[in-house]
C-alpha positions in Angstrom: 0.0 0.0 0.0 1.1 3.5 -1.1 1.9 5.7 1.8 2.2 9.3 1.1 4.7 11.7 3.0 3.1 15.1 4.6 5.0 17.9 2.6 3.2 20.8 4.5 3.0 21.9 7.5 -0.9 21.6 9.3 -2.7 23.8 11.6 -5.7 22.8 13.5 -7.5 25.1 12.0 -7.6 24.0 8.8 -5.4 26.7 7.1 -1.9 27.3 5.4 0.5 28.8 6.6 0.0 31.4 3.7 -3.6 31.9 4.2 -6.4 29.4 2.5 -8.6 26.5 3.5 -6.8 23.2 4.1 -8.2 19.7 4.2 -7.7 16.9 5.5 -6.1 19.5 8.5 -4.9 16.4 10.3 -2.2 14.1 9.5 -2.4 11.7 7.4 -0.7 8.7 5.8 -3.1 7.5 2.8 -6.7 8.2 0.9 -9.1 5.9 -0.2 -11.7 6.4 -2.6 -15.1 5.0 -2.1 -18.5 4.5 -4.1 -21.5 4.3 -1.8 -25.2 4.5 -1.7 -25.7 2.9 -4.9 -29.2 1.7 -4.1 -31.8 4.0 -5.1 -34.5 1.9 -4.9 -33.9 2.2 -0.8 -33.0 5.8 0.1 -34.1 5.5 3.2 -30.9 2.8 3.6 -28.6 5.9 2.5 -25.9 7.4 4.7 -24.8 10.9 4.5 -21.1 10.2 5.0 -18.9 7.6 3.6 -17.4 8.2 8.2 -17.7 10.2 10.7 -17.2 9.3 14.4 -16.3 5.9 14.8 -19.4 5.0 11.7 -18.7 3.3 8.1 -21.4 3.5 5.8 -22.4 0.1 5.3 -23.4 0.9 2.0 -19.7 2.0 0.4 -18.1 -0.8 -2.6 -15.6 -2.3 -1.6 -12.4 -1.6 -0.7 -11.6 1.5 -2.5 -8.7 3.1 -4.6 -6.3 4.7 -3.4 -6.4 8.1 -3.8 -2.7 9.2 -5.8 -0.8 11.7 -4.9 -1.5 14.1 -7.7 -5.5 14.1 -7.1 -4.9 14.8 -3.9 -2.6 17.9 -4.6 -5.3 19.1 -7.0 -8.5 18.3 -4.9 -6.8 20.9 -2.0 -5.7 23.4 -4.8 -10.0 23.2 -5.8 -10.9 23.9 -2.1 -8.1 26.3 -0.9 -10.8 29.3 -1.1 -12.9 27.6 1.2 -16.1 25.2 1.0 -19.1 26.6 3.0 -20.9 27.2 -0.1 -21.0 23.3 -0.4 -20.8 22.3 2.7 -24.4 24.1 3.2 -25.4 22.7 -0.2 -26.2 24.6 -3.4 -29.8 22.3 -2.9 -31.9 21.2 -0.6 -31.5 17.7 -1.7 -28.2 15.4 -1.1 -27.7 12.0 -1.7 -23.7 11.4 -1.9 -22.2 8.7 -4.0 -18.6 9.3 -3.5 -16.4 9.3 -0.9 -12.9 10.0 0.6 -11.2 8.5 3.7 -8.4 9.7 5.2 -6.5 7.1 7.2 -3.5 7.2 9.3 -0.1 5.1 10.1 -2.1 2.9 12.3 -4.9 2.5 9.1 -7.0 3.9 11.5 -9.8 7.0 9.8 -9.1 10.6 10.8 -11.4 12.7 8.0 -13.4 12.0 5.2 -15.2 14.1 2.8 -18.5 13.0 0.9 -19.7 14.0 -2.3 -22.9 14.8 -4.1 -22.8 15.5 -7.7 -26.4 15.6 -8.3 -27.2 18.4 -5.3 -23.3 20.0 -5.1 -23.0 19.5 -1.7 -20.5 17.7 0.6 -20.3 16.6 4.3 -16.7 16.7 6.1 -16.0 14.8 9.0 -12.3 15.4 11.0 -11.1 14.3 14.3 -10.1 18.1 14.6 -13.4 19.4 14.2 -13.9 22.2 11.3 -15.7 25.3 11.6 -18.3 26.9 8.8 -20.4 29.4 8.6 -23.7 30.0 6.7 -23.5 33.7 5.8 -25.4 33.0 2.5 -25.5 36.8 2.0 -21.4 36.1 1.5 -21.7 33.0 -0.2 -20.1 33.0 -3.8 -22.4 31.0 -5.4 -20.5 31.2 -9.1 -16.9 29.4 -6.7 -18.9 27.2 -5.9 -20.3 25.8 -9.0 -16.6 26.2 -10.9 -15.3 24.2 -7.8 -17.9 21.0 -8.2 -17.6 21.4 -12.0 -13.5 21.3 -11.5 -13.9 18.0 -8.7 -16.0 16.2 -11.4 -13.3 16.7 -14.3 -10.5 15.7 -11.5 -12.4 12.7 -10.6 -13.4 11.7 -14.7 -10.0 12.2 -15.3 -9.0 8.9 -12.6 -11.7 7.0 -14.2 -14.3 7.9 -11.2 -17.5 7.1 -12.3 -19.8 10.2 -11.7 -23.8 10.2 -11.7 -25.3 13.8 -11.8 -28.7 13.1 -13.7 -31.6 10.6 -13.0 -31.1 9.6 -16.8 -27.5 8.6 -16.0 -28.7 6.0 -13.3 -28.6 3.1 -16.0 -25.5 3.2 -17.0 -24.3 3.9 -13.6 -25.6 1.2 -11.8 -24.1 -1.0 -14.8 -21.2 -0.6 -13.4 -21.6 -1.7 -10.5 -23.3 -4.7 -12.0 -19.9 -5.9 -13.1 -19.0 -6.4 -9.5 -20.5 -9.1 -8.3 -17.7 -11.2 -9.0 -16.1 -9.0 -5.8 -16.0 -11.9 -4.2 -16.1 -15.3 -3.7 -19.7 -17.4 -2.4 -17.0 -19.3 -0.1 -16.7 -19.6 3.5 -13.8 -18.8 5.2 -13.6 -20.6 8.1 -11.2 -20.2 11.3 -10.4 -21.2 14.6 -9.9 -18.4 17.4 -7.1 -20.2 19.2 -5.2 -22.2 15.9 -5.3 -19.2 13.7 -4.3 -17.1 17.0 -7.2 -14.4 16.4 -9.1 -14.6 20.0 -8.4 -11.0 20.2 -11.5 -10.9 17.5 -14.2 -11.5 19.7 -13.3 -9.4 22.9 -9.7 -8.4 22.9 -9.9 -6.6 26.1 -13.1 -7.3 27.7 -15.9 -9.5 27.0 -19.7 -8.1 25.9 -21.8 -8.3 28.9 -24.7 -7.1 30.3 -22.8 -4.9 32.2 -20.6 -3.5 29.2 -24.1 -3.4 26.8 -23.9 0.2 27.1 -20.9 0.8 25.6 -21.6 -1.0 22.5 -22.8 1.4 20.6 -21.0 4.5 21.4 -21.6 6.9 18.5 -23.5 10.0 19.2 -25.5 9.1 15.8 -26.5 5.2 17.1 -30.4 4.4 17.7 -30.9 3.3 21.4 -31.3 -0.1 22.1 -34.9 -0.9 24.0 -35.5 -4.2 25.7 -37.5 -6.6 23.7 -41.4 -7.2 25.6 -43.3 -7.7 23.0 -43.0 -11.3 23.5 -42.6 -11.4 27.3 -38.9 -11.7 29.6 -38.1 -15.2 30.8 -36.4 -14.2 33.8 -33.1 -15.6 33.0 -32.8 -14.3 29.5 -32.8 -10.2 28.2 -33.1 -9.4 24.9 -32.4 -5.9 23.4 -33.1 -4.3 20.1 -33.8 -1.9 17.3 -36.4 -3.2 14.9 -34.4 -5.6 12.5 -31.1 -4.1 12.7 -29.6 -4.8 15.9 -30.6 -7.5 18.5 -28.6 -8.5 21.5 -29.7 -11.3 24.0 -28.3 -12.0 27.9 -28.5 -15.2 30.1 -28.8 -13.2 33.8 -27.4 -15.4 36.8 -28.8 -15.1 40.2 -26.2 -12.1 40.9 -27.4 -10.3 38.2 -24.5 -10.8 36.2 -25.5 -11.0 31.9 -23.9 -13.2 29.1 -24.1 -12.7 25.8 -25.7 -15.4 24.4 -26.6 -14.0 20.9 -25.8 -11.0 19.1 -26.9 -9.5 15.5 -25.9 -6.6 14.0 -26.8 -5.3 10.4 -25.9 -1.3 11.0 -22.5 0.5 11.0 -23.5 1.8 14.9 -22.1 -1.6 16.7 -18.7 -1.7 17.9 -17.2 -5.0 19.1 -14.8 -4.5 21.5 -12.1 -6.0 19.5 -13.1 -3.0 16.5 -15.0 -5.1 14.0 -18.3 -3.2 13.3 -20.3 -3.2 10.1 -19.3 -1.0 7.2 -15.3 -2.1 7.4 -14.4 -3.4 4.3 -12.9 -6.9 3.9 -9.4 -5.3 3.7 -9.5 -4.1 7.1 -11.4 -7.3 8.6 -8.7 -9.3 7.4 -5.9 -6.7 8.8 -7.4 -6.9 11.5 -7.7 -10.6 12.0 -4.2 -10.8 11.7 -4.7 -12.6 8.9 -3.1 -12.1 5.5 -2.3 -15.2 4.3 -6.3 -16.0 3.8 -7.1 -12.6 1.9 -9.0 -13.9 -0.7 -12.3 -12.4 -0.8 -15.5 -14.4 0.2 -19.0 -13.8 0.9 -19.1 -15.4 4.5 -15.7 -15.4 7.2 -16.6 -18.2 10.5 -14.5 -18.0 13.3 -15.1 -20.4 16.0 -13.6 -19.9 20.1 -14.3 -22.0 22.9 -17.2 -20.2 24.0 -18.5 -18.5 20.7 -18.9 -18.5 16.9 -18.6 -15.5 15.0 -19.8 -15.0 11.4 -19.3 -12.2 9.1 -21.1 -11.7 6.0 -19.8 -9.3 3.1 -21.3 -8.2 0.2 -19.0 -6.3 -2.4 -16.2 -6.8 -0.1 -18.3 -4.5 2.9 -19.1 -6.3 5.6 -22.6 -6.2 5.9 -23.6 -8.7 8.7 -21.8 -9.4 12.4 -23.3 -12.7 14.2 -22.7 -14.1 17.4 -24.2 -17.0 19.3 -22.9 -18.7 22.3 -21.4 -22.4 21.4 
């Protein structure tokens, strides 16, 4: 993987030295380039970043391109008079379909900007928070519109597919179409202790009842009610949000909870040991610690003394976490 060397020197605030807006303003080592929210049939599935705070979209392709050197240099010379024309949108609508995340030495995200062609917008997210301001009576409308018509040549000019029109969709989506063959419909199956990956399931602490609330930590994650609908056997607690998430605890007579079962098909679940859904199978693999078994697959089973994991991928984004108690 390419890594790319800082030549410049960043302030927190997001500007050069010599005066202009600067992003990523946080150091960085690479860029990757995502497609996401390709379904339009389900817009209410769309995300409006590709990440921000600890959240994939679970809905980006696979696992990116990275972004060279030169686009780069180019997308900040686009942006060096600023963005909050498109940050507050040049329409009400956005729907982005492209996306950018920064990562650094540790391949761990730091920013990320997302695209929308269709409505010129964009959404940035930075672990040094940016400021902008809506003074549309300021705004410089004709920038703006010169600097989205400049990022689409940039990104036509890497061979980005770009959809701006509803009559584009077809051939857009054909793309895509071509990538079913992402991966495998194998099963790649492991064992926690032989393949030395225990740290998978809990790495420093194991899900309990007691460590449920951590789970999802994002500021942006639905809150997880406990499941009556079907009544509470006084042993067993099961938590949810409608189909996405579900989590169920066997309570001893201390009040102490094991997991018993988990399901998660949204990007607001953390694991302890990172895993969450969204990740793409590059960085499941990473970090499984396992490189030698790369090759991409719809389905990853690991198997532990007390638990089986499964991991389900579609276009090389995981899309599913499972775990039930063995």
């Amino acid at each position: 993987m390419k890594t790319y060397v800082l030549l410049f020197t960043i302030l927190l605030s997001g500007k050069l030295l010599g005066g202009g807006f600067l992003f990523p303003n946080v150091p960085y080592s690479y860029a990757k380039l995502h497609y996401f929210n390709i379904n339009l049939a389900a817009p209410h599935l769309n995300q409006p970043s590709i990440y921000r705070d600890g959240v994939y979209a679970d809905t980006k392709v696979g696992n990116g391109m990275i972004v060279p050197e030169s686009l780069h240099r180019n997308l900040q010379d686009i942006f060096k008079h600023g963005v909050d024309e498109l940050v507050y949108g040049l329409s009400k609508c956005y729907l982005p379909h492209h996306g950018i995340i920064y990562y650094n030495e540790r391949h761990e995200p730091v920013a990320s900007l997302s695209i929308c062609f269709a409505c010129d917008k964009i959404k940035i997210w930075s672990k040094t928070p940016l400021q902008f301001h809506e003074n549309t009576a300021q705004f410089d409308y004709e920038k703006a519109e010169k600097q989205m018509a400049d990022l689409e040549k940039l990104l036509k000019k890497n061979e980005v597919f770009i959809y701006t029109h509803p009559d584009e969709w077809g051939r857009y989506a054909a793309h895509f179409d071509t990538l079913a063959n992402l991966e495998t419909a194998d099963t790649l199956i492991l064992d926690a202790k032989a393949d030395q990956i225990d740290h998978v399931f809990f790495l420093h602490a194991p899900i309990t009842l007691e460590t449920h609330p951590r789970l999802m930590p994002s500021k942006w994650a639905p809150k997880l009610e406990m499941d009556t609908t079907h009544g509470q056997h006084q042993e067993m607690r099961t938590y949810r949000y409608q189909d996405m998430y579900q989590l169920q605890y066997k309570v001893n007579a201390d009040g102490f909870g094991k997991l018993m079962m988990l399901e998660a098909h949204g990007p607001h679940l953390f694991l302890p040991g990172g895993l969450r859904v969204g990740m793409s199978f590059e960085e499941v693999v990473r970090l499984l610690k396992a490189p030698g078994k790369a090759q991409p697959c719809q389905t990853i089973h690991i198997a532990s003394k007390n638990y089986e994991l499964q991991l389900g991928f579609r276009w090389q984004t995981l899309q599913m976490i499972k775990i039930k108690s063995r």
